[in-house]
N, C-alpha and C positions, 0 to 999 in steps of 0.2 A: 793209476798209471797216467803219465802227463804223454799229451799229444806228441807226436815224433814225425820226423820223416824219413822212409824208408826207401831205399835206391842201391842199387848196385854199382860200386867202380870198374871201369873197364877193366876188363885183365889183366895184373901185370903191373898193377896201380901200386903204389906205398901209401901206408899210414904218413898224414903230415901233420907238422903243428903249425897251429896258427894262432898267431895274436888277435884277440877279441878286441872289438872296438870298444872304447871306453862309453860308457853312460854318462848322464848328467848327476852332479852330486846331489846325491837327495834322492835319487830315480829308485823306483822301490821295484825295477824291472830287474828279472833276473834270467840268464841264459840257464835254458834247462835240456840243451843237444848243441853240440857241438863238435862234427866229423868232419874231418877234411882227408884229402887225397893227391897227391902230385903225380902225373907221367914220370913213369920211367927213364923215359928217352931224355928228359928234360924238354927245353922248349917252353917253360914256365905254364903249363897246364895246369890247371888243379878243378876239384870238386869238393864242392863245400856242401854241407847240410843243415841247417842251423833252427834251432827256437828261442825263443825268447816270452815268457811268463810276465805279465804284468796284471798287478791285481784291479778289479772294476767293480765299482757297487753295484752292475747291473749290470746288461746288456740289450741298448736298443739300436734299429737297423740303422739310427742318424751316426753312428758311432764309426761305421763302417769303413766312410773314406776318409777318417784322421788314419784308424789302425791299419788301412792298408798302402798310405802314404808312408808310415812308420818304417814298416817293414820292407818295402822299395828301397828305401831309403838305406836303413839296416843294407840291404842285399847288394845294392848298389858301393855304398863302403866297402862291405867286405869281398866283393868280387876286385875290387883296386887294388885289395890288400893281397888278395891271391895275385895275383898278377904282377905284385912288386909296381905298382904304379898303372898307369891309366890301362881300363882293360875293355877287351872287349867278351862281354857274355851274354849267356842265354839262361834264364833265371825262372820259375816256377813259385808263385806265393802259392800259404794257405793261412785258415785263422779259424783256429777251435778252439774249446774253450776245457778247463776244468771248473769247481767247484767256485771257486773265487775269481780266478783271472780270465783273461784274453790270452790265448797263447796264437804268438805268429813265426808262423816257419816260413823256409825257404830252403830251395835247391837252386844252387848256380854252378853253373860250368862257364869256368875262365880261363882266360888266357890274355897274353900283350895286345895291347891294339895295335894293328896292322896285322891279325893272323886272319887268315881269309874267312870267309863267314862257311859256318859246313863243313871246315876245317877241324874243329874243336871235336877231339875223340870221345868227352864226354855229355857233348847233347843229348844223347840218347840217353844216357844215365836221368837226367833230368826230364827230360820227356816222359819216361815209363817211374818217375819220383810218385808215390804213393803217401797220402797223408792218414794217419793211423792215431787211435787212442782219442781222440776227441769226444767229449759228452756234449748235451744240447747247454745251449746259450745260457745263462743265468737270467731271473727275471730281472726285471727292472726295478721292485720294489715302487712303492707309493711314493718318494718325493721322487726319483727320475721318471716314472710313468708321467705324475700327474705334469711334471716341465716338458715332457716331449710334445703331452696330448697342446698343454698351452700351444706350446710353439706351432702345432699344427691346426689350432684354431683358435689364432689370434681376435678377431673377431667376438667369439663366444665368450675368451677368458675376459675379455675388456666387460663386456655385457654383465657376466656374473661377478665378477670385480666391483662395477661399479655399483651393482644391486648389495652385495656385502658389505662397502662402505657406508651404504644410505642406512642400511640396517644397523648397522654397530655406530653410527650414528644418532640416530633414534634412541637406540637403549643409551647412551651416554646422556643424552638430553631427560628421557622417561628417569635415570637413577641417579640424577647429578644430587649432592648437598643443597638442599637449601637455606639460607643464611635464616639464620632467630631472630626475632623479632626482640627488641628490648623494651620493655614498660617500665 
């Protein structure tokens, strides 16, 4: 079961379609929820619910403020896109994971900018938005581990780096050829 987001539309709500923003070519990220909702009344309201699957060789906490920049980002587009152009919303992240990937959801409620703030019928949808299906992080495996540990004890790595060099230096000198002697 992949992570979702689950929420209620206000009453009265319709199924809408919405255009997906495009990815980057090559982007190995894949939307895996994709609900939206428009008011009845019109007014250019909508509610979105969205995930997005992308695969990671691990998961460690430095990782955290790219994938939640991502999906800001991601929510921030598509709440423009519900709104037919600049919007003003109220937006909800998460970020679980499956077996292989990062999955980052969002709930937004949108609307045109200039609609008053507390205005927008579906905040509340988003406020009581519930993140569901998520399994624990993937490890990080020995080469991301052993580069985060680096990164966080630069100091150390340089120390045991440079004791490695002197050592494989050694044996390179201790097993080099030595040239024959001619009589």
């Amino acid at each position: 079961m992949n992570p979702s987001v689950a929420a209620e539309p206000p009453d009265g709500w319709l199924a809408a379609e919405l255009a997906r923003p495009p990815f980057a070519s090559g982007s190995t990220a894949a939307v895996t929820q994709w609900t939206a909702w428009r008011a009845p009344a019109g007014g250019g309201e909508a509610l979105l619910l969205a995930c997005v699957a992308t695969p990671v060789p691990g998961w460690v906490e430095d990782m955290r403020p790219a994938v939640e920049a991502r999906v800001k980002g991601l929510a921030g587009a598509s709440a423009d896109r519900l709104a037919g152009g600049d919007a003003a919303a109220h937006t909800r992240t998460f970020v679980g994971w499956t077996a292989g990937d990062v999955v980052t959801c969002f709930a937004t409620c949108a609307a045109p900018k200039g609609t008053a703030h507390g205005a927008r019928a579906c905040d509340a949808s988003v406020d009581a938005a519930r993140f569901e299906g998520s399994a624990a992080p993937p490890s990080p495996g020995l080469a991301l581990g052993a580069l985060t540990w680096a990164v966080h004890h630069p100091a150390t790595t340089v120390l045991w780096g440079g004791v490695f060099v002197f050592f494989l230096a050694v044996v390179a000198v201790l097993t080099r050829r030595r040239p024959r002697s001619r009589i």
